[in-house]
LUMFI-73560 format. One record per residue (C-alpha): x, y, z; residue in one letter. Coordinates in steps of 0.25 Angstrom, whole numbers, plus 2048, in hexadecimal, padded with zeros to 3 digits. Example, Ala and Ser with C-alpha at 12.3 -4.5 7.8 and 13.67 -1.06 7.14 Angstrom:
2
831:7EE:81F:A .
837:7FC:81D:S .
END
This chain:
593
7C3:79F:796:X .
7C3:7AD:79C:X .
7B7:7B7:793:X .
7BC:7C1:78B:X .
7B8:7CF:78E:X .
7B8:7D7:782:X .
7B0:7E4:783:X .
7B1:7EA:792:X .
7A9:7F5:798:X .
7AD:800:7A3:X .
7A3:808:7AB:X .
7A9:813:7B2:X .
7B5:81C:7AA:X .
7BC:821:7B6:X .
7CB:820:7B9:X .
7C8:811:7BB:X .
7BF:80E:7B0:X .
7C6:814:7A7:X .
7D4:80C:7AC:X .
7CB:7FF:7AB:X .
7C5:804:79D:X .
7D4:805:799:X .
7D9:7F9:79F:X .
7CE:7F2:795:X .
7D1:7F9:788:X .
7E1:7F6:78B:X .
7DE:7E8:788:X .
7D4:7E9:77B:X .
7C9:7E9:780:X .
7BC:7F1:77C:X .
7B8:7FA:789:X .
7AB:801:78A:X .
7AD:80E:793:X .
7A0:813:79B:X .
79F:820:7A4:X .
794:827:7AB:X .
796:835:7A1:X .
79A:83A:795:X .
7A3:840:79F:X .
7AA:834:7A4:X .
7AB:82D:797:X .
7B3:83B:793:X .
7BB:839:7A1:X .
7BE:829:79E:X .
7C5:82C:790:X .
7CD:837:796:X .
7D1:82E:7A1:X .
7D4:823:796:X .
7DC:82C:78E:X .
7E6:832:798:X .
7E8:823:79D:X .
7EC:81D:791:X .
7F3:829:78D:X .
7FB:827:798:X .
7FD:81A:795:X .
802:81C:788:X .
80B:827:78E:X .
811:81D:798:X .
813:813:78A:X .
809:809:78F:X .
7FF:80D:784:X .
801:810:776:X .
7FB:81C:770:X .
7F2:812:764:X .
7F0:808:771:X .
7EA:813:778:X .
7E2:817:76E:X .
7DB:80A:76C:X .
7DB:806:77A:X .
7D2:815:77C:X .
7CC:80F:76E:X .
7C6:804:777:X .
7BD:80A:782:X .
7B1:810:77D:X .
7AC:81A:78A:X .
79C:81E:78B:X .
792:820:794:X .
789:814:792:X .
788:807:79A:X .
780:802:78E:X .
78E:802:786:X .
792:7F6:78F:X .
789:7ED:78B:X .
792:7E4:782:X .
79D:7E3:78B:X .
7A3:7D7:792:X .
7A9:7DD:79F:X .
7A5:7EB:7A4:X .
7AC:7F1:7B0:X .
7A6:7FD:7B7:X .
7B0:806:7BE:X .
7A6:811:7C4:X .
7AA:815:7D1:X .
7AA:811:7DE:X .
79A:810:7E0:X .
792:804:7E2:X .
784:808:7DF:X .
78A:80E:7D1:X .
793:800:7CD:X .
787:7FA:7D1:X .
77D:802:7C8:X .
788:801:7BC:X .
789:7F1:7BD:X .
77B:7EF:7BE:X .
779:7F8:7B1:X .
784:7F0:7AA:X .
77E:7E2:7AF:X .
770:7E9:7A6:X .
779:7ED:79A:X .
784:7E3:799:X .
780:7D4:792:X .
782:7CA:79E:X .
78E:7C3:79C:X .
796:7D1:79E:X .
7A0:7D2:7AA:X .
79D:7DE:7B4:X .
7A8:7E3:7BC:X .
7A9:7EC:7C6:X .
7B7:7F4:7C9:X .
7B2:7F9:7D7:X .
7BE:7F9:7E1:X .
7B7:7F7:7ED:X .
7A7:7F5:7EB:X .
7A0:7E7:7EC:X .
79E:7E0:7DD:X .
794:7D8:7E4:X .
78C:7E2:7E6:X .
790:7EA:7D9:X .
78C:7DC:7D2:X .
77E:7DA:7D9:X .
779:7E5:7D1:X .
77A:7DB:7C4:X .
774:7CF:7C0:X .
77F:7C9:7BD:X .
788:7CB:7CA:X .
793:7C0:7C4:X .
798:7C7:7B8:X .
79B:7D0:7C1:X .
7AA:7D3:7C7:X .
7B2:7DE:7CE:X .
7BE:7E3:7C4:X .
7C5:7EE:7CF:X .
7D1:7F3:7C5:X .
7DB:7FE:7CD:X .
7DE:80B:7C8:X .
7E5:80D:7C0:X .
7DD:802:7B8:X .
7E7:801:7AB:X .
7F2:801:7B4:X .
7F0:7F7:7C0:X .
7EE:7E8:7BF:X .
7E6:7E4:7C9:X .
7D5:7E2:7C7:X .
7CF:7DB:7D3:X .
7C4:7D3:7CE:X .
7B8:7D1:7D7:X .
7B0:7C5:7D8:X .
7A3:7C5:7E0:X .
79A:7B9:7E5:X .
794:7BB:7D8:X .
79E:7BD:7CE:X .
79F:7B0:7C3:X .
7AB:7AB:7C5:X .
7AD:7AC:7B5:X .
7AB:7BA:7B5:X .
7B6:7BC:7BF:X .
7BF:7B2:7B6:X .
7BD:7B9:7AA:X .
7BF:7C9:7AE:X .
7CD:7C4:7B6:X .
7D1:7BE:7A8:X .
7CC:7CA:7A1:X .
7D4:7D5:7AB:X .
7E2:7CB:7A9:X .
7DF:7CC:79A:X .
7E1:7DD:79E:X .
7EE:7DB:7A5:X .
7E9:7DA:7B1:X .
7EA:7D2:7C0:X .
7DD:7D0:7C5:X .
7D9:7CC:7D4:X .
7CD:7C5:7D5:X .
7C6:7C6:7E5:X .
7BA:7C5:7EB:X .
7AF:7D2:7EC:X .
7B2:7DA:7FA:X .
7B5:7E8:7FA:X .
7C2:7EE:7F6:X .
7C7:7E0:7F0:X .
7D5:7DD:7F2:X .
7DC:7EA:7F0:X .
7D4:7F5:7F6:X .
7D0:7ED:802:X .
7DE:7EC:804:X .
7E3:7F9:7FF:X .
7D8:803:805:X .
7D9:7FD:815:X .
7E9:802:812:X .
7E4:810:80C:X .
7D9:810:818:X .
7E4:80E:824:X .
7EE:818:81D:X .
7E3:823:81D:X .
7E0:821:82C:X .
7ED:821:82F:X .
7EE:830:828:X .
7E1:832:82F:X .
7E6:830:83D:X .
7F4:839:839:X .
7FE:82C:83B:X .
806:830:82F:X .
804:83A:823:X .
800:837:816:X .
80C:838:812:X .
815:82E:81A:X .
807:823:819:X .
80A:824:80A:X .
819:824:80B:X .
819:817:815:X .
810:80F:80C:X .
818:812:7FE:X .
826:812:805:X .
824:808:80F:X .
81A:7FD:808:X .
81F:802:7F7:X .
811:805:7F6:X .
80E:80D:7E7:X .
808:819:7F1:X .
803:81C:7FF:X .
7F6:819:805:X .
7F1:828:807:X .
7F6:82C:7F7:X .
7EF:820:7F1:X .
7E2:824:7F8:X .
7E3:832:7F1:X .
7E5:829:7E3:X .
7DA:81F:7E5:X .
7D1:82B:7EC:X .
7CD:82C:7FA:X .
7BD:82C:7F5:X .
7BF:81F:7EE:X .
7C7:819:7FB:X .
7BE:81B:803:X .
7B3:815:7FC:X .
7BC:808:7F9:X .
7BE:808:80A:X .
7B1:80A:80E:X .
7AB:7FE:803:X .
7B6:7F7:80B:X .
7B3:7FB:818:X .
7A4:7F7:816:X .
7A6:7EA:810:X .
7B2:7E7:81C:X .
7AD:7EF:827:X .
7BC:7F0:829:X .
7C0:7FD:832:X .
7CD:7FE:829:X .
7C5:801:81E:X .
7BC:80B:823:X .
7C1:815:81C:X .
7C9:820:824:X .
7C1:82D:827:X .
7CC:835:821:X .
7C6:830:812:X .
7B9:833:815:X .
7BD:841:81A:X .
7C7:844:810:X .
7BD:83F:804:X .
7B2:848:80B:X .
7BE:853:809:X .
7C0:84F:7FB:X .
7CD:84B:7FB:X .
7CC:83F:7F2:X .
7DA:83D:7EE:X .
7E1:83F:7E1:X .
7D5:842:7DA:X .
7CF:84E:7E3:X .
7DE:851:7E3:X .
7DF:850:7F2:X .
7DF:845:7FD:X .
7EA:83E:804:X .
7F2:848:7FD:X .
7EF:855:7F6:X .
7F2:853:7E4:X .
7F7:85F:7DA:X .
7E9:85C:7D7:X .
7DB:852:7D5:X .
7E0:844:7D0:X .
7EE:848:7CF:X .
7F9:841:7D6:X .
803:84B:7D9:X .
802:84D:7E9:X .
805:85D:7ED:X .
808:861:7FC:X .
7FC:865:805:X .
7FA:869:814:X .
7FE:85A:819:X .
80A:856:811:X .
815:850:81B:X .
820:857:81C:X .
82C:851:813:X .
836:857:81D:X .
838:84E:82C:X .
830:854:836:X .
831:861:83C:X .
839:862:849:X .
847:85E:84E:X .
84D:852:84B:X .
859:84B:850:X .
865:847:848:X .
868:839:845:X .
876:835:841:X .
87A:828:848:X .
870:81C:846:X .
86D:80F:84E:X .
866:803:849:X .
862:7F9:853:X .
861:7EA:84B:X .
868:7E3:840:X .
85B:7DD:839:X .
858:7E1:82A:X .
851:7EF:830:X .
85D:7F3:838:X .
867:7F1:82E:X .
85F:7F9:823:X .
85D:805:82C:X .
86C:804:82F:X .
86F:805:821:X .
866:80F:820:X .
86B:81B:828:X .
879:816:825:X .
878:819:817:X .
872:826:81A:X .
87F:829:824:X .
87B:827:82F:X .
884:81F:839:X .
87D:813:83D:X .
87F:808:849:X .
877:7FB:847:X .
876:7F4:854:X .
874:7E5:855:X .
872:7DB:85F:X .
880:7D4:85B:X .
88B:7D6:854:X .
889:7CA:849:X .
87A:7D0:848:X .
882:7DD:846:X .
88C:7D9:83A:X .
880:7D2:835:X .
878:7DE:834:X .
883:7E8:82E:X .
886:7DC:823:X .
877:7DF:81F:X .
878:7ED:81F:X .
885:7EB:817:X .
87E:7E1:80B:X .
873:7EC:80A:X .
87C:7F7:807:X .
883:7F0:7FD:X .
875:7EC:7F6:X .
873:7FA:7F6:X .
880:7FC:7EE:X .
87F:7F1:7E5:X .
870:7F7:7E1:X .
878:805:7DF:X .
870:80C:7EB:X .
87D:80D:7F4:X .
88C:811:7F0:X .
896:809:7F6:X .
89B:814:7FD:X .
88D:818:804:X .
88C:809:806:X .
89A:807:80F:X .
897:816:815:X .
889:80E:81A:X .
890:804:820:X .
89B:80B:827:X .
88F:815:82E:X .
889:807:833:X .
88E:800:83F:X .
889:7F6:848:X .
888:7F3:857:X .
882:7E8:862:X .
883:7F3:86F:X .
875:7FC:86F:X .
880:806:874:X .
886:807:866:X .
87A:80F:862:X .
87B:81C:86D:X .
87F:827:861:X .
874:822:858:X .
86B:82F:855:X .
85F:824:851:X .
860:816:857:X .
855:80C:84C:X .
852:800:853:X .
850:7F5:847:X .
84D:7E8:850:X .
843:7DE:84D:X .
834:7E2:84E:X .
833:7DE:85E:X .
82F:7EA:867:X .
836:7E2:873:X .
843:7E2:86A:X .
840:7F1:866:X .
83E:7F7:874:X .
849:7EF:879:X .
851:7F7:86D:X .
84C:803:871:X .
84F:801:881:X .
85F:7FF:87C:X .
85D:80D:873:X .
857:814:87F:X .
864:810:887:X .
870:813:87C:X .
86A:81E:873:X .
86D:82D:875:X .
863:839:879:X .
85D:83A:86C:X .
85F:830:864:X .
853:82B:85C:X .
84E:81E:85D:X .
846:816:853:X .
841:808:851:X .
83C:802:844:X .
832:7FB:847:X .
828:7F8:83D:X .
81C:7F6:847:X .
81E:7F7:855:X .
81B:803:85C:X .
827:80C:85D:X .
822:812:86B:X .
826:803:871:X .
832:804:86B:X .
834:816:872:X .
82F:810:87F:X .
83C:808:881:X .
843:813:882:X .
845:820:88B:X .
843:829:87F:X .
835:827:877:X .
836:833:870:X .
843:82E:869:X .
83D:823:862:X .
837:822:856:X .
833:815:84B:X .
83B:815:83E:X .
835:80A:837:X .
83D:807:82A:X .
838:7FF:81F:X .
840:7F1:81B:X .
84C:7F3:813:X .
84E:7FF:819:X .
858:805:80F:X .
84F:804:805:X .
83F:806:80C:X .
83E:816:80D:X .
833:816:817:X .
836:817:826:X .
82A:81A:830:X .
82F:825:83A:X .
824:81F:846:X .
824:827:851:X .
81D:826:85D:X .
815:82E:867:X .
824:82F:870:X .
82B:832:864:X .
833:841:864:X .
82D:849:858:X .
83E:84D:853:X .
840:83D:853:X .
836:83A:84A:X .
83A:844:842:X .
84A:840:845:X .
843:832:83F:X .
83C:839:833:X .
849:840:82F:X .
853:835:830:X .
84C:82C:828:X .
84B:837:81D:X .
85A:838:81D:X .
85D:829:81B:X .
854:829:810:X .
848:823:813:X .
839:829:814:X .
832:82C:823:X .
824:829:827:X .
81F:82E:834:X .
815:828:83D:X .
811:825:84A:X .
812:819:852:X .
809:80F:84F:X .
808:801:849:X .
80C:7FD:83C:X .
810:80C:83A:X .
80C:811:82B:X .
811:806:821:X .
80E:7F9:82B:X .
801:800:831:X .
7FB:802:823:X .
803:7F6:81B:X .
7FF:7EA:823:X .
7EF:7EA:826:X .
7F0:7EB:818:X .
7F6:7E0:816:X .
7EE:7D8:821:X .
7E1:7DD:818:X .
7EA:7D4:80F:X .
7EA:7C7:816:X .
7DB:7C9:81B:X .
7D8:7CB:80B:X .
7DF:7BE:80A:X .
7D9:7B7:817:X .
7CC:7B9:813:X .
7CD:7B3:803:X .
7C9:7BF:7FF:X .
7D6:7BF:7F5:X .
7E3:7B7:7F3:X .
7F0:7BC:7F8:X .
7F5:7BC:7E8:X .
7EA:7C5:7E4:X .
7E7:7CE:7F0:X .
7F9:7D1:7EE:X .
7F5:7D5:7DF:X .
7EB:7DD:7E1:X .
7F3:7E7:7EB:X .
7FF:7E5:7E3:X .
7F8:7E7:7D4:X .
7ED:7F0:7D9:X .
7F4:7F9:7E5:X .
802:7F9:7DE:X .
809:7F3:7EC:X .
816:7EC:7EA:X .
811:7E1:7F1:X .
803:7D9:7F4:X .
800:7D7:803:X .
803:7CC:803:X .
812:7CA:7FD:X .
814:7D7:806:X .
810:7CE:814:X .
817:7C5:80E:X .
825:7CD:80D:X .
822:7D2:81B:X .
820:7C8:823:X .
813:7C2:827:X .
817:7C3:836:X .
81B:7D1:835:X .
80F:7D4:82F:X .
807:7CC:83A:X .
810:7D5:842:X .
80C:7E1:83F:X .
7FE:7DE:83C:X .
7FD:7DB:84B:X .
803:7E7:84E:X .
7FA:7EF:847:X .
7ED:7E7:84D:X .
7F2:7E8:85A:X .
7F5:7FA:858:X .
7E7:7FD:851:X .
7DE:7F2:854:X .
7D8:7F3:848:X .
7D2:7E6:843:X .
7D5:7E7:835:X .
7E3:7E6:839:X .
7E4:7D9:842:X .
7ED:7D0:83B:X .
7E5:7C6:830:X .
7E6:7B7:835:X .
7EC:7B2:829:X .
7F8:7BB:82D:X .
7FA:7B6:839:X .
7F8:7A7:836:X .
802:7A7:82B:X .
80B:7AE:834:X .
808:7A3:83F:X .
80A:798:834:X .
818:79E:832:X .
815:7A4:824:X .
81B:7B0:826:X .
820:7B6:817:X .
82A:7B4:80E:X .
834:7B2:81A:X .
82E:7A5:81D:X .
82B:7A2:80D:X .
81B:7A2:811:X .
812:7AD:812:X .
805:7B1:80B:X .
80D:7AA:7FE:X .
819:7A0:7FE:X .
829:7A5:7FD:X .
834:7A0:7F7:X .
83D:7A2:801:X .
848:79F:7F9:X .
END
């Protein structure tokens, strides 16, 4: 039977430790408050107050409920005040020498049978734990901000840690409502050493000016349903305090992609911490608020300066799921569309689908039936390449070959007219392969849509070092008319969503691989604790094993980084034919009926 804590302890009031405190006093329980100063016992209730306030506001909280629960936290500046408690957690920040100093005074003050946990993010408990004689009562708590609000804890064990002790507080934080994760002691756990690899690669790849801020951020929430973009949520958890997690990480690793990017260290120096110094990423109305306000380097909402070309007529060459969805795509915005296949039964075929989709979208009351039969009448098909010479924007949609693509792009070059722009919509292969099969480089540019593309908004506009300035912004321009929101970057691997989505996700399996953490809980913990739709692993599993061996590949073969060479365990399921939910066996089991 798992113990009963009854009277628990906080050490360290900040935003955190005033959450955890919360969290505590929310269930009954007696919680003892200690902060460095009168000054932050004074700062710790007021933090209290305003959060329960607005809890009550938001008809979580009753007003007598919130007067008990504040009823049940006593706040001083003693340690000595702990001494009766069976659990104390210290949420001091992010400094070893200090958690280790703190735990070592509690191990003095505390009777020997009480838990000690740490909520460090990052920081050995090991080593946190060696400064007690009593290293196996003590565990790693890491609650996520905001503590009242998110489930997740991840509970670290270490080498020492009584496997009781790691029993009882995972019964204890489930009592609380909430899902603990239990894993092993490495630095940045399950969620941050997946999360801040993801928040490193974003900042290089503002560092070395592939894309702004603003499409990185707009890629990842519109592309991946991430809650917010890479670059905004460094302003929120702070660049000071990310920095510090990746170098813990990078020291314990030695992995170059968590060598923290220069750019944090220079911008820290420059004290643009984020949110809270009201300036980072993106410049705030002000410290900790989070209403962004236009500065020197917000993108322009408009399409690129310069000429563009107009684009009536489109052609779409393929008649898979990609080709037809384009299709429906510009012909709902009015424009004309050819789609070209390879036969005419594949051609029927493909308009039928294009046909069931546009009456989906009536049925769900997103189409009129009058905008849907308008649709249909703009799109006709064809099997001749020369069906396509009026076309003002020629979007090859063939499968994810580059000798199929160029061979595509050679029958454009002979049949399009002087001008025309052509795009393919490739999701990895570089689009210059693609330019070089043709006469006319410049008129080529990547428009990769995102799957179903009548409902994804994102489209990257990749253009490449042949690619005419007016054609990208032709690209950039057309896209906002049918709807959907551009990104602009250059042509490299994986572009922004794949080149930033799958080391993550490779992180994943390498997490997995090496037993650091099952796939159930390592899917929890970026789904609970990072708000993501989905865990890395149900995602690879949606996607396609091999594609995503695919792509890694690609991506390994482009930057020759070794972070990014595809895990092993990919690429022997992949070999073993366990491919996803097409196949019914991925990194779970399908019911593929």
């Amino acid at each position: 039977m798992a113990r009963e804590f009854h009277t628990v302890g906080v050490v360290g009031l900040g935003t955190m430790g005033s959450g955890i405190a919360e969290v505590f006093a929310r269930t009954g329980l007696t919680v003892i408050g200690v902060e460095a100063d009168a000054a932050g016992v004074t700062r710790a209730r007021a933090h209290l107050d305003r959060s329960t306030t607005r809890a009550v506001a938001r008809g979580k909280l009753g007003a007598a409920e919130q007067a008990a629960l504040l009823g049940r936290i006593s706040c001083g500046t003693s340690l000595a005040a702990l001494a009766d408690c069976d659990l104390v957690v210290e949420a001091v920040p992010e400094d070893l020498p200090l958690k280790a100093e703190i735990l070592g005074a509690l191990d003095r003050i505390c009777p020997p049978a009480t838990v000690l946990a740490s909520n460090t993010s990052a920081l050995s408990v090991t080593e946190i734990a060696a400064h007690t004689s009593r290293p196996g009562k003590v565990v790693g708590t890491h609650f996520f901000n905001p503590a009242p609000v998110l489930k997740l804890v991840e509970v670290v064990r270490t080498v020492m840690t009584e496997p009781d002790v790691v029993t009882d507080v995972v019964a204890f934080l489930e009592k609380l409502g909430k899902a603990p994760v239990v894993i092993g002691d490495r630095a940045g756990f399950i969620a941050n050493a997946l999360l801040f690899g993801y928040l490193n690669h974003a900042v290089r790849m503002v560092e070395s000016r592939y894309a702004t801020r603003e499409d990185l951020d707009a890629a990842m929430r519109l592309g991946c349903g991430y809650p917010m973009g890479p670059l905004a949520l460094l302003d929120l958890i702070g660049l000071d305090t990310a920095h510090q997690i990746l170098d813990t990480m990078y020291h314990q690793s030695r992995d170059r992609l968590h060598a923290p990017a220069p750019l944090l260290k220079q911008m820290i120096t420059a004290g643009l911490l984020g949110r809270k110094s009201g300036r980072g990423f993106y410049t705030y109305a002000g410290p900790d608020s989070p209403e962004v306000v236009a500065d020197t380097r917000t993108a322009t909402t408009t399409a690129p300066d310069g000429p563009a070309r107009a684009v009536r007529a489109v052609g779409v060459v393929g008649t898979g799921t990609m080709a037809t969805g384009i299709a429906e795509v510009f012909a709902r915005a009015g424009h004309p569309v050819v789609l070209r296949a390879r036969t005419r039964e594949r051609a029927e075929a493909a308009l039928g689908r294009i046909r069931r989709s546009l009456e989906r979208a009536v049925a769900r009351g997103r189409l009129s039936a009058a905008d849907r039969a308008a649709a249909l009448d703009r799109t006709s098909t064809a099997v001749e390449f020369t069906a396509l010479r009026d076309c003002d924007l020629l979007v090859e949609a063939v499968a994810e070959d580059l000798a199929v693509k160029r061979a595509v792009f050679a029958a454009l070059d002979e049949v399009a007219r002087p001008g025309a722009v052509l795009a393919t919509t490739t999701s990895s292969l570089p689009v210059i392969e693609c330019a070089a099969a043709t006469s006319r480089p410049a008129d080529v540019v990547g428009l990769h849509f995102f799957n179903p593309a009548p409902v994804m908004k994102l489209v990257e506009v990749v253009d490449t070092i042949a690619t005419a300035p007016e054609v990208t912004a032709t690209a950039v321009r057309v896209c906002r008319s049918v709807g959907k929101h551009p990104v602009n970057c250059r042509d490299r691997a994986g572009f922004i969503v794949n080149a930033l989505l799958f080391p993550y996700l490779n992180d994943a399996i390498r997490m997995l691989e090496a037993h650091y953490a099952g796939v159930d809980d390592i899917d929890t913990a970026m789904k609970i604790g990072c708000g993501l739709p989905m865990g890395p692993f149900e995602l690879l599993d949606v996607v396609g094993l091999d594609v995503a061996l695919a792509i890694e590949r690609s991506l390994y073969l482009e930057f020759r980084e070794a972070g990014f060479a595809p895990a092993p365990l990919l690429e022997h399921l992949v070999t073993a034919g366990r491919l996803g939910r097409k196949t019914g066996k991925g990194f779970r089991e399908h019911d593929r009926g």
